[in-house]
TIZAGU-334476 format. One record per residue: residue number from 1; residue in three letters; chain; y negated, z, x of N, C-alpha, C in turn. Coordinates in pm, whole numbers, plus 50000, padded with zeros to 5 digits. Atoms other than C-alpha are relative to their C-alpha. Example, Ala and Ser with C-alpha at 12.3 -4.5 7.8 and 13.67 -1.06 7.14 Angstrom:
<miza><n>1</n><res>ALA</res><chain>A</chain><n_y>50119</n_y><n_z>50000</n_z><n_x>50089</n_x><ca_y>50450</ca_y><ca_z>50780</ca_z><ca_x>51230</ca_x><c_y>49880</c_y><c_z>50000</c_z><c_x>50090</c_x></miza>
<miza><n>2</n><res>SER</res><chain>A</chain><n_y>50119</n_y><n_z>49994</n_z><n_x>49918</n_x><ca_y>50106</ca_y><ca_z>50714</ca_z><ca_x>51367</ca_x><c_y>49891</c_y><c_z>50073</c_z><c_x>49923</c_x></miza>
REM end
This chain:
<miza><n>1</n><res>UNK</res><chain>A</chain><n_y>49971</n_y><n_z>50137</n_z><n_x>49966</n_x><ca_y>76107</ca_y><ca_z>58111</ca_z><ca_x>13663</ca_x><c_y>50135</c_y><c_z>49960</c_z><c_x>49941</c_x></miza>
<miza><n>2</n><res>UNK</res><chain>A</chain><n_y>49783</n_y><n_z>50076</n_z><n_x>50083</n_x><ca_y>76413</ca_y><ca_z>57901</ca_z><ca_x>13504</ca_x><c_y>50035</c_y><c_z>49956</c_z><c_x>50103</c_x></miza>
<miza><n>3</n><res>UNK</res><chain>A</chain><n_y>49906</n_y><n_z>50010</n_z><n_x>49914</n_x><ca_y>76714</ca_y><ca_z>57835</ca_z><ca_x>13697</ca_x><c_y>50007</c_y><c_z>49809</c_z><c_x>50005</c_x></miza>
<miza><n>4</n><res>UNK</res><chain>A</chain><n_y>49976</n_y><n_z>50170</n_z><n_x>49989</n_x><ca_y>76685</ca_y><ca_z>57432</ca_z><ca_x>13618</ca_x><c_y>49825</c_y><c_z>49939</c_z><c_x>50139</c_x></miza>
<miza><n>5</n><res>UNK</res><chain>A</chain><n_y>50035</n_y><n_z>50078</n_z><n_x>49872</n_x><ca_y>76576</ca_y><ca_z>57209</ca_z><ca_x>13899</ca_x><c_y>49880</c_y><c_z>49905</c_z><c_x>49985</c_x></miza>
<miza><n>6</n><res>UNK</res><chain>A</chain><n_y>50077</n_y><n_z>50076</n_z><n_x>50050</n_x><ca_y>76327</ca_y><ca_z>57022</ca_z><ca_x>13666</ca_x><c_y>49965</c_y><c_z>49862</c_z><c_x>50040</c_x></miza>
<miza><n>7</n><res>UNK</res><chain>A</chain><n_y>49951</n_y><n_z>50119</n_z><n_x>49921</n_x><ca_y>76461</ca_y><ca_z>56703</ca_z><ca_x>13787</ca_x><c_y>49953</c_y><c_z>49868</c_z><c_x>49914</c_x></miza>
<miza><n>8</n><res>UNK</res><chain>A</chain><n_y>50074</n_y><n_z>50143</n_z><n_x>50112</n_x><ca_y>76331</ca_y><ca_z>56489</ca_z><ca_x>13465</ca_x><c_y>49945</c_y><c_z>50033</c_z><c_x>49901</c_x></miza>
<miza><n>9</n><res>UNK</res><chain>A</chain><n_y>50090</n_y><n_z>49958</n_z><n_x>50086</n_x><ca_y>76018</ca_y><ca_z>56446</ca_z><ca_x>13293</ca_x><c_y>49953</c_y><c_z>49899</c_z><c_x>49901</c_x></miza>
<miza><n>10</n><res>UNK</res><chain>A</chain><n_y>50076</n_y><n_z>50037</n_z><n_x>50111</n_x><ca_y>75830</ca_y><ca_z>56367</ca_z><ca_x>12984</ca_x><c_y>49866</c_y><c_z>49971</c_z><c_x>50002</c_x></miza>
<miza><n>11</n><res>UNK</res><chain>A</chain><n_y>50125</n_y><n_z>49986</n_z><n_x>50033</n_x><ca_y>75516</ca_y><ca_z>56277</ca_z><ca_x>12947</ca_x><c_y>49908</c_y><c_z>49959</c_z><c_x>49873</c_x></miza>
<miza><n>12</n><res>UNK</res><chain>A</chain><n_y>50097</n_y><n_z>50080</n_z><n_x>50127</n_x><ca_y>75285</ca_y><ca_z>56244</ca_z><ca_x>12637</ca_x><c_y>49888</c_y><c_z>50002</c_z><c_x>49987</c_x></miza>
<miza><n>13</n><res>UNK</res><chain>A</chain><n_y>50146</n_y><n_z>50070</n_z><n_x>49965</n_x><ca_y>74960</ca_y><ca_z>56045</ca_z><ca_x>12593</ca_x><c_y>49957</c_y><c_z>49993</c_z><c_x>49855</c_x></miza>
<miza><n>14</n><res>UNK</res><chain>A</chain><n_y>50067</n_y><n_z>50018</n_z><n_x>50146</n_x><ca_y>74703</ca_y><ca_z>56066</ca_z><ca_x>12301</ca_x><c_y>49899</c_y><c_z>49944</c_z><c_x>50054</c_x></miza>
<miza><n>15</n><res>UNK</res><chain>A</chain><n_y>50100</n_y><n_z>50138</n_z><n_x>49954</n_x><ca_y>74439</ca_y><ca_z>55775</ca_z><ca_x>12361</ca_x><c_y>49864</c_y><c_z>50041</c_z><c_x>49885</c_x></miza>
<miza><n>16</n><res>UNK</res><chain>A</chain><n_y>50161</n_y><n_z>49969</n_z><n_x>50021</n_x><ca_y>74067</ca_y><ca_z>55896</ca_z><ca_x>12256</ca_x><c_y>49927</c_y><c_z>49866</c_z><c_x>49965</c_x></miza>
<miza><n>17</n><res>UNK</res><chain>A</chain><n_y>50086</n_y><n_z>50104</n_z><n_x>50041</n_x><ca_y>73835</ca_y><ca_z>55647</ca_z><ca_x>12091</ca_x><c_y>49868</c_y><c_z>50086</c_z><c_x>49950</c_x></miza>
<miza><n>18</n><res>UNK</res><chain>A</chain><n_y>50159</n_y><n_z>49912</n_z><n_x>50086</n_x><ca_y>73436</ca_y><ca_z>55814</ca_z><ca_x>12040</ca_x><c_y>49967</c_y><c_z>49904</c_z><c_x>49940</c_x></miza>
<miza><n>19</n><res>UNK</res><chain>A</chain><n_y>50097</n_y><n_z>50032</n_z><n_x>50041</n_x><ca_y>73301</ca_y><ca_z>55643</ca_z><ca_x>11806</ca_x><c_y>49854</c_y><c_z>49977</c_z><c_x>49992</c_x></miza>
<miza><n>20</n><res>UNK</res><chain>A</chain><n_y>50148</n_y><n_z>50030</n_z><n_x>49995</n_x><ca_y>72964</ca_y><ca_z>55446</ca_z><ca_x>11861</ca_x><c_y>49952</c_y><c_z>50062</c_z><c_x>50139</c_x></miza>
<miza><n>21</n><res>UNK</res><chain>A</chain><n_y>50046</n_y><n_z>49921</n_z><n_x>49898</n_x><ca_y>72976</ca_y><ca_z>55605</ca_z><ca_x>12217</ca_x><c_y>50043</c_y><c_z>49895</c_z><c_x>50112</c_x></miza>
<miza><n>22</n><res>UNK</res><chain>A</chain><n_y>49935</n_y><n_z>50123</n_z><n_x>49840</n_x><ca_y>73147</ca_y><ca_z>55280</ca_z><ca_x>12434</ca_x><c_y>50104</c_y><c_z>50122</c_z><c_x>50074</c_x></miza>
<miza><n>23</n><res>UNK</res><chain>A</chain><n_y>49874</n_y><n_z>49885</n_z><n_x>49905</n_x><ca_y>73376</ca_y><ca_z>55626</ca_z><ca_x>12567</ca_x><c_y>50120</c_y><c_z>50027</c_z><c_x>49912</c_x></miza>
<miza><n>24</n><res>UNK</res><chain>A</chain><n_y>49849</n_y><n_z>49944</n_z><n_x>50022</n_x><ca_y>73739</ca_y><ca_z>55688</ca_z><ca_x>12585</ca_x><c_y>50086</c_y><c_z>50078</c_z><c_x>50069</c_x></miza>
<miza><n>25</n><res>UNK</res><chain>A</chain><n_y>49971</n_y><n_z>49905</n_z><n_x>49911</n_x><ca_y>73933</ca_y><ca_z>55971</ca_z><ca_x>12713</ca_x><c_y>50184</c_y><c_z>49996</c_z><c_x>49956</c_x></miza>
<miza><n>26</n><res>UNK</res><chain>A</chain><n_y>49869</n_y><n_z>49960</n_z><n_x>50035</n_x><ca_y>74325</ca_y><ca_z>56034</ca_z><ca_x>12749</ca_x><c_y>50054</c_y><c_z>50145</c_z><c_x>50007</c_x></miza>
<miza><n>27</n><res>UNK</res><chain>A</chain><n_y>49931</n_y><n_z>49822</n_z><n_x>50005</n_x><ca_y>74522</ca_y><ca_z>56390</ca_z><ca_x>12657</ca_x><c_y>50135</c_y><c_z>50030</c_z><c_x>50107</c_x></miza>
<miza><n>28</n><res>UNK</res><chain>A</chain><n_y>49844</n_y><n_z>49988</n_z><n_x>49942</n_x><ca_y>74817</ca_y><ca_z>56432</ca_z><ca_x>12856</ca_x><c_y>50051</c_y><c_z>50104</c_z><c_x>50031</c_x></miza>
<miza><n>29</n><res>UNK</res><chain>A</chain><n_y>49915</n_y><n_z>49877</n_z><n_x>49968</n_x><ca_y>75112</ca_y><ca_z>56684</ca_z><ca_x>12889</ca_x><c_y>50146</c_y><c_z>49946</c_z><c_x>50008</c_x></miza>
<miza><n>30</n><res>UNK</res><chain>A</chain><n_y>49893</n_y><n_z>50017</n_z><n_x>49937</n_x><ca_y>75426</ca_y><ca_z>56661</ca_z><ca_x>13076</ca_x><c_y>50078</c_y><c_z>50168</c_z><c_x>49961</c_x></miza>
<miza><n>31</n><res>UNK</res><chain>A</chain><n_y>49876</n_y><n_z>49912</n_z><n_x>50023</n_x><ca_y>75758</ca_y><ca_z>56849</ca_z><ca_x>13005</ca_x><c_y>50129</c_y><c_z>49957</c_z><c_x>50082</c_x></miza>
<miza><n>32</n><res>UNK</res><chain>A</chain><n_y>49833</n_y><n_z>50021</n_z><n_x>49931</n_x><ca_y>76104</ca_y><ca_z>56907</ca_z><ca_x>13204</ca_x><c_y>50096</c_y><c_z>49926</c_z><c_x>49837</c_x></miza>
<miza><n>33</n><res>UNK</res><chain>A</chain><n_y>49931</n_y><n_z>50026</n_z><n_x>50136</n_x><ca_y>76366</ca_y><ca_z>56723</ca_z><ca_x>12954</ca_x><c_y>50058</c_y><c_z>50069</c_z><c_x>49999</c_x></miza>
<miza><n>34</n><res>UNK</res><chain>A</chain><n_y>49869</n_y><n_z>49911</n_z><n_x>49953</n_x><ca_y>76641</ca_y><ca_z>56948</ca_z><ca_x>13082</ca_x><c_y>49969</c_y><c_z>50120</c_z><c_x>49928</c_x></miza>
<miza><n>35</n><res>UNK</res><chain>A</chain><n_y>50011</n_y><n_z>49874</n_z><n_x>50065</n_x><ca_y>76496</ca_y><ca_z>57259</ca_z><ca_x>12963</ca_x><c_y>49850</c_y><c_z>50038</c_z><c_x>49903</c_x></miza>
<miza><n>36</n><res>UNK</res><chain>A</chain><n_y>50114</n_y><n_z>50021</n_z><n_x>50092</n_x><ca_y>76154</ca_y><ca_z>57193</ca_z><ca_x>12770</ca_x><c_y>49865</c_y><c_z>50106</c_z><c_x>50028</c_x></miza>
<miza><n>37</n><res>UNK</res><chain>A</chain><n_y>50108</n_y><n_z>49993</n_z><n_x>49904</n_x><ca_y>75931</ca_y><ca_z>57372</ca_z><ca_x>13042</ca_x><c_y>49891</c_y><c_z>49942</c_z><c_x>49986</c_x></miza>
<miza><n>38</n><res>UNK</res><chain>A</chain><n_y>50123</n_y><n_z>50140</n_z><n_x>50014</n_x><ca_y>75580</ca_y><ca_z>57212</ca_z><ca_x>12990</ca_x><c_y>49934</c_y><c_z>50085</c_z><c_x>50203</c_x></miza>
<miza><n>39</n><res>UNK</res><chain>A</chain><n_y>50058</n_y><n_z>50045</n_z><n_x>49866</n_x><ca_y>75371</ca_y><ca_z>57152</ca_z><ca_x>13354</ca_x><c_y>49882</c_y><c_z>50009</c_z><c_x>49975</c_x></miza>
<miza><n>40</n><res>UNK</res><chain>A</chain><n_y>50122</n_y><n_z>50024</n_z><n_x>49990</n_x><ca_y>75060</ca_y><ca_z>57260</ca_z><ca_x>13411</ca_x><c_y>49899</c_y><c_z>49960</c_z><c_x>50146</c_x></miza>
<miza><n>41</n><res>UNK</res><chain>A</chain><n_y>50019</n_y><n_z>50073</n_z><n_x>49889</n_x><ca_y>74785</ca_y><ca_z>57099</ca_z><ca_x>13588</ca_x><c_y>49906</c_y><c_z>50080</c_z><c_x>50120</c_x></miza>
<miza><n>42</n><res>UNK</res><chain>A</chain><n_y>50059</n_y><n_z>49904</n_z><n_x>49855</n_x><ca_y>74610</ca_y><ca_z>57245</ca_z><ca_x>13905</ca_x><c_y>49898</c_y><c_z>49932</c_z><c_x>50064</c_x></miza>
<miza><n>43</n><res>UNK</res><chain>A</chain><n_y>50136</n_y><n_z>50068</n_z><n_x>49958</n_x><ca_y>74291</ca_y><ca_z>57233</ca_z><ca_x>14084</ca_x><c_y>49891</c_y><c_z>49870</c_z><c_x>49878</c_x></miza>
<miza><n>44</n><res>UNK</res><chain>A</chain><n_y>50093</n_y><n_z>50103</n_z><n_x>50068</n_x><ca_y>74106</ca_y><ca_z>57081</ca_z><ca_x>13746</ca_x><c_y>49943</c_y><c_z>50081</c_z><c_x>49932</c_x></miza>
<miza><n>45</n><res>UNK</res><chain>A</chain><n_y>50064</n_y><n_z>49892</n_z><n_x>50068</n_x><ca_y>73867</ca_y><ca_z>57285</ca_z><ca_x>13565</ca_x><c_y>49998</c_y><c_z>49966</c_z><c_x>49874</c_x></miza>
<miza><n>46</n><res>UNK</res><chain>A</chain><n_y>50028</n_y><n_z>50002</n_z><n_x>50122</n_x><ca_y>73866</ca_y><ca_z>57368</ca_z><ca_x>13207</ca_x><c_y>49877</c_y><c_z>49926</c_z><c_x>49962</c_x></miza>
<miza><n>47</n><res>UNK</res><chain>A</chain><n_y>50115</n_y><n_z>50057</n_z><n_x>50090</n_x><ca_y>73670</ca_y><ca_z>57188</ca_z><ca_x>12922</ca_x><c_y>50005</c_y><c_z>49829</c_z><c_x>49983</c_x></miza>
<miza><n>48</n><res>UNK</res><chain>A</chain><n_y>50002</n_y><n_z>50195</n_z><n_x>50001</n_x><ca_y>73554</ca_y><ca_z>56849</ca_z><ca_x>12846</ca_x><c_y>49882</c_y><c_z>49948</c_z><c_x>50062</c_x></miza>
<miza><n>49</n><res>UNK</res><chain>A</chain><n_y>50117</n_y><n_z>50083</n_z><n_x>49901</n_x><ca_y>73346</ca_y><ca_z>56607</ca_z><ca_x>13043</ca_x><c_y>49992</c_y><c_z>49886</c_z><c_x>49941</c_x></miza>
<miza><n>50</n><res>UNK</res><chain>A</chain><n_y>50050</n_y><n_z>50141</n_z><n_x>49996</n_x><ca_y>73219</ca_y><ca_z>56262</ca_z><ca_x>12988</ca_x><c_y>50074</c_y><c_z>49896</c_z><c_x>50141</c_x></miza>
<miza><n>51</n><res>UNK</res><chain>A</chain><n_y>50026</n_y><n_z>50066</n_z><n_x>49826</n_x><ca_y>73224</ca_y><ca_z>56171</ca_z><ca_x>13397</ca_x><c_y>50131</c_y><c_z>50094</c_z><c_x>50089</c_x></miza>
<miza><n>52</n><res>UNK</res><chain>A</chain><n_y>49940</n_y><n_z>49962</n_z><n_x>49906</n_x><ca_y>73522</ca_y><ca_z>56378</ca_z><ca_x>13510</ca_x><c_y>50152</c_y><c_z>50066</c_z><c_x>49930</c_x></miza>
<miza><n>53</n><res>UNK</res><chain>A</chain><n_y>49842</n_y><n_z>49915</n_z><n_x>50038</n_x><ca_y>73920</ca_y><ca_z>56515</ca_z><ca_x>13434</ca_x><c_y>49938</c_y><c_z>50176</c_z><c_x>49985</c_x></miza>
<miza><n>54</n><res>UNK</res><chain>A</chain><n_y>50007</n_y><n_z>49867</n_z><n_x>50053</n_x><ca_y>73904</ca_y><ca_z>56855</ca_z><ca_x>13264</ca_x><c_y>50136</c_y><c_z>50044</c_z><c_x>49951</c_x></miza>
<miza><n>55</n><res>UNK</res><chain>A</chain><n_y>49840</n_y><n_z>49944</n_z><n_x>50067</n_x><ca_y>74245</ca_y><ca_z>57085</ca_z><ca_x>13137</ca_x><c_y>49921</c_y><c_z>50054</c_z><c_x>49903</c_x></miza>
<miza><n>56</n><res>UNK</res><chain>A</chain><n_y>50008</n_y><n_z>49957</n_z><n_x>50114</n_x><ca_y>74262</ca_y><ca_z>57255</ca_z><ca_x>12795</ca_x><c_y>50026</c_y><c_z>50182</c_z><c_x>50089</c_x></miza>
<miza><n>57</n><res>UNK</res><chain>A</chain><n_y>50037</n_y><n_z>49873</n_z><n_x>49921</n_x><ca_y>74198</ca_y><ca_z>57657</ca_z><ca_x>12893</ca_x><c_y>50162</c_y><c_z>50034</c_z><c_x>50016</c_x></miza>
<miza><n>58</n><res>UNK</res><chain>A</chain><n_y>49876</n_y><n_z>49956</n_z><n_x>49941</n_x><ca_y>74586</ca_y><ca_z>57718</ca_z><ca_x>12934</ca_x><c_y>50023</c_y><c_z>49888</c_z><c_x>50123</c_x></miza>
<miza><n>59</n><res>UNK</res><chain>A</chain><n_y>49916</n_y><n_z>50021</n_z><n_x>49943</n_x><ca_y>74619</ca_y><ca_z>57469</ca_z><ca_x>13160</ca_x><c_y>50095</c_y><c_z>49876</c_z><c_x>49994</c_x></miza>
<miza><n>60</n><res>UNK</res><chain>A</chain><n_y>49876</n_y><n_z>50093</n_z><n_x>49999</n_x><ca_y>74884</ca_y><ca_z>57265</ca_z><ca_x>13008</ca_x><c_y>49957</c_y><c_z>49853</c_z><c_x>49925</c_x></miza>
<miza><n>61</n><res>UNK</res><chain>A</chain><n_y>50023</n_y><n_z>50144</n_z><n_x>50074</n_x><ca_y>74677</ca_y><ca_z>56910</ca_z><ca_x>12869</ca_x><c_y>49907</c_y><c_z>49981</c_z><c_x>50112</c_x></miza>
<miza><n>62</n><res>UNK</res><chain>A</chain><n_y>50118</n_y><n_z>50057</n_z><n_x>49893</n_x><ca_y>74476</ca_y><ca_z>56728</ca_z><ca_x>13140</ca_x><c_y>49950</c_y><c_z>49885</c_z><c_x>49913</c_x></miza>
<miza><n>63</n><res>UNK</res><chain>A</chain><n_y>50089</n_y><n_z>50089</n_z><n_x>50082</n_x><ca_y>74188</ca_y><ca_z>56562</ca_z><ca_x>12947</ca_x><c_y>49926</c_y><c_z>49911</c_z><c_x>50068</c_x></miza>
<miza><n>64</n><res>UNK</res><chain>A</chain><n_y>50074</n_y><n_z>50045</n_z><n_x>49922</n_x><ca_y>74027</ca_y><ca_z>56252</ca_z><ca_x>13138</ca_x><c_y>49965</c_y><c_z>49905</c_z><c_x>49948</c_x></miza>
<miza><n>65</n><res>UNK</res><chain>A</chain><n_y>50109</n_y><n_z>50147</n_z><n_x>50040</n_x><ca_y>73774</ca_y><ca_z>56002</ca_z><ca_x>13048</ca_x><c_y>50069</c_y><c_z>49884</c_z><c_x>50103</c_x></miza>
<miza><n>66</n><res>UNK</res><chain>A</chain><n_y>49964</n_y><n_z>50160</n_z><n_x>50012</n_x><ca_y>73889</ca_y><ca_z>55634</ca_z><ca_x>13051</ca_x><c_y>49920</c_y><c_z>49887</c_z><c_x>49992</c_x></miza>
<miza><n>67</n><res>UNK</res><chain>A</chain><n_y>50085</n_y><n_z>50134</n_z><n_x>50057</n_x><ca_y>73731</ca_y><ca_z>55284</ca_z><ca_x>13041</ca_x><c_y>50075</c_y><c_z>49899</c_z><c_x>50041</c_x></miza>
<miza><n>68</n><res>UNK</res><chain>A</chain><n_y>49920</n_y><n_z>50171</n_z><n_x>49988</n_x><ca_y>73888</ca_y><ca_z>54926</ca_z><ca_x>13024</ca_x><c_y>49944</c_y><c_z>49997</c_z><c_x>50175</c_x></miza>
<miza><n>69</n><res>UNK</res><chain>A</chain><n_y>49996</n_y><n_z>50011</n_z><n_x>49893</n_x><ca_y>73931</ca_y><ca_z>54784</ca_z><ca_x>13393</ca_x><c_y>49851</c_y><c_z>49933</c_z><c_x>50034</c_x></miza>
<miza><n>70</n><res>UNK</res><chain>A</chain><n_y>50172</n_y><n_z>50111</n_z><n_x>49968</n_x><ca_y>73631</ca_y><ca_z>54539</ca_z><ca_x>13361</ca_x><c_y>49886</c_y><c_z>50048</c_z><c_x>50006</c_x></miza>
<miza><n>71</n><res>UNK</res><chain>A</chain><n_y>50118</n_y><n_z>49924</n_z><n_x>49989</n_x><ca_y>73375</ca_y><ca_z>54801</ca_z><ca_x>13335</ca_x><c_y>50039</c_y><c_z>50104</c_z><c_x>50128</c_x></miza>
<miza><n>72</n><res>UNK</res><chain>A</chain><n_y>50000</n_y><n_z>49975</n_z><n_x>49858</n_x><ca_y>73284</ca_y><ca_z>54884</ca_z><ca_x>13711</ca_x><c_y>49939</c_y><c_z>50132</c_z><c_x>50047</c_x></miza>
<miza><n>73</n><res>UNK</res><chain>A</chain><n_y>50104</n_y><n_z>49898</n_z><n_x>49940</n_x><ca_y>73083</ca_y><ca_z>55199</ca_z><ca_x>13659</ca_x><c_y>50119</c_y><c_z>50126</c_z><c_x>50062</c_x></miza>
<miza><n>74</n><res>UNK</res><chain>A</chain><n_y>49860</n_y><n_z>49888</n_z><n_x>49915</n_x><ca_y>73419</ca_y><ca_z>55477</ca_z><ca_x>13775</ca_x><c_y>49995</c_y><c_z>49909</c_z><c_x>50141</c_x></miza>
<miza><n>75</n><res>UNK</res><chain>A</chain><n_y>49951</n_y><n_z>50054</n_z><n_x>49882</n_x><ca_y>73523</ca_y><ca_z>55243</ca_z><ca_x>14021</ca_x><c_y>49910</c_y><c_z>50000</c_z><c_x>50162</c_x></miza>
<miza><n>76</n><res>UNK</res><chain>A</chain><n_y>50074</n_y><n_z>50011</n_z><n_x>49891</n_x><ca_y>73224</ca_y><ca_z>55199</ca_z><ca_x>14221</ca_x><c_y>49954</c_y><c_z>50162</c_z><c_x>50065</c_x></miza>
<miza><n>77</n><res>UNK</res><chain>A</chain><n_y>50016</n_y><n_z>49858</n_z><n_x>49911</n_x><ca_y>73212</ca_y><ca_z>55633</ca_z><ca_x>14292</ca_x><c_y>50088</c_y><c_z>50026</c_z><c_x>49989</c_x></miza>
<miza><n>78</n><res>UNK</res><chain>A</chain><n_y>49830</n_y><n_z>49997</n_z><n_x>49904</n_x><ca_y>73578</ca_y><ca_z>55587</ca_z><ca_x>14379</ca_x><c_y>49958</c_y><c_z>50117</c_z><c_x>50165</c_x></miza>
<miza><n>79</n><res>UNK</res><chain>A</chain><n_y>49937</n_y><n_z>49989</n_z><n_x>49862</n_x><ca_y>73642</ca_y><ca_z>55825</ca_z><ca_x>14674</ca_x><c_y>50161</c_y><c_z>50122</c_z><c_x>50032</c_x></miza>
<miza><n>80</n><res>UNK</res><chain>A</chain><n_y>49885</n_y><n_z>49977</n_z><n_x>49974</n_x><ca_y>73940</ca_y><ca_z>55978</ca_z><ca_x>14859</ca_x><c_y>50020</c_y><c_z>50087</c_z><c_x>50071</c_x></miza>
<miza><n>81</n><res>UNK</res><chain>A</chain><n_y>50029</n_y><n_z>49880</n_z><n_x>49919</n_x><ca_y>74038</ca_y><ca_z>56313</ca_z><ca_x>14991</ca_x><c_y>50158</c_y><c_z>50032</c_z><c_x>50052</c_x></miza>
<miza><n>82</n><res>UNK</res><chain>A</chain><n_y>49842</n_y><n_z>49949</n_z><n_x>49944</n_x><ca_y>74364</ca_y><ca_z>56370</ca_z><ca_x>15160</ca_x><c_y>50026</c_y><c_z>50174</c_z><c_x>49993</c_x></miza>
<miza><n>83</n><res>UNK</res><chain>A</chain><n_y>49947</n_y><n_z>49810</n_z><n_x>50037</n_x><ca_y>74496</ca_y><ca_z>56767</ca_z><ca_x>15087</ca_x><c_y>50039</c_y><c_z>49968</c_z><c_x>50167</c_x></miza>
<miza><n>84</n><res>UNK</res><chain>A</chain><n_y>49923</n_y><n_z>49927</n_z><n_x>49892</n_x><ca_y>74541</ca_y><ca_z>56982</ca_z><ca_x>15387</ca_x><c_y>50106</c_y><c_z>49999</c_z><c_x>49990</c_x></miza>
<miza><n>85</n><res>UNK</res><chain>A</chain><n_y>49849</n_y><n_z>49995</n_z><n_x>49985</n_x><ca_y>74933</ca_y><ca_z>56984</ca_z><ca_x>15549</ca_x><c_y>49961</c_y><c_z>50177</c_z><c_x>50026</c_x></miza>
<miza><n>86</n><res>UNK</res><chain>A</chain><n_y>49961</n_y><n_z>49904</n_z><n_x>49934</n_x><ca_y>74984</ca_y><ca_z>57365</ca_z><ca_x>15571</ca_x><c_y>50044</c_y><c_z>50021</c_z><c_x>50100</c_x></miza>
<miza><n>87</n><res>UNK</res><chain>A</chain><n_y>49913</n_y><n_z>50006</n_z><n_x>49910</n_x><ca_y>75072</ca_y><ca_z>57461</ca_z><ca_x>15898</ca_x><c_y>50091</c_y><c_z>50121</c_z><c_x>50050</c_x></miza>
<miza><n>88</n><res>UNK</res><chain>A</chain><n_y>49841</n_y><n_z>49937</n_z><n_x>49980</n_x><ca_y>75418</ca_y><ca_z>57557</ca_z><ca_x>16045</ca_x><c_y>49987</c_y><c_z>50136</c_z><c_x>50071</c_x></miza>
<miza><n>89</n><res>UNK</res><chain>A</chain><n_y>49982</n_y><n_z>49875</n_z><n_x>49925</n_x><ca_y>75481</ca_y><ca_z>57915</ca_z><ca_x>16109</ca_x><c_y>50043</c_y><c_z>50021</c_z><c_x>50124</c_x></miza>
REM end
């Protein structure tokens, strides 16, 4: 583990266009600036999907399908899961 506090981050975005497919997906990977640490992401399973967030097999690019706001098909199997609070010893 590094001794920095990883107090400020980076993030960079590569914007997906399929061709002839109406689908678009974004790349993303976050870095500490302080010490150039990259962040990986958790609880997302490797690979690529169409219909769901996937990571690159290390881990460190969270790949997720995109669509303009006006197209309602994501939105409408919107739901919401609150994470367990660990509890106090």
């Amino acid at each position: 583990m590094s001794d920095c506090g990883h107090m400020s981050f980076s993030a960079t975005c590569e914007m997906n266009r399929f061709e002839d497919t109406g689908r678009f997906s974004v790349d993303v990977r976050i870095h500490c600036i302080n010490c150039g640490e990259q962040f990986r992401f958790l609880g997302v399973p490797a690979g690529i999907s169409w219909t769901e967030p996937r990571v690159s097999i290390d881990g460190l690019e969270l790949r997720a399908p995109i669509e303009p706001q006006g197209v309602p098909q994501i939105a409408s199997q919107a739901t919401f899961e609150m994470p367990k609070i660990p509890e106090k010893a």
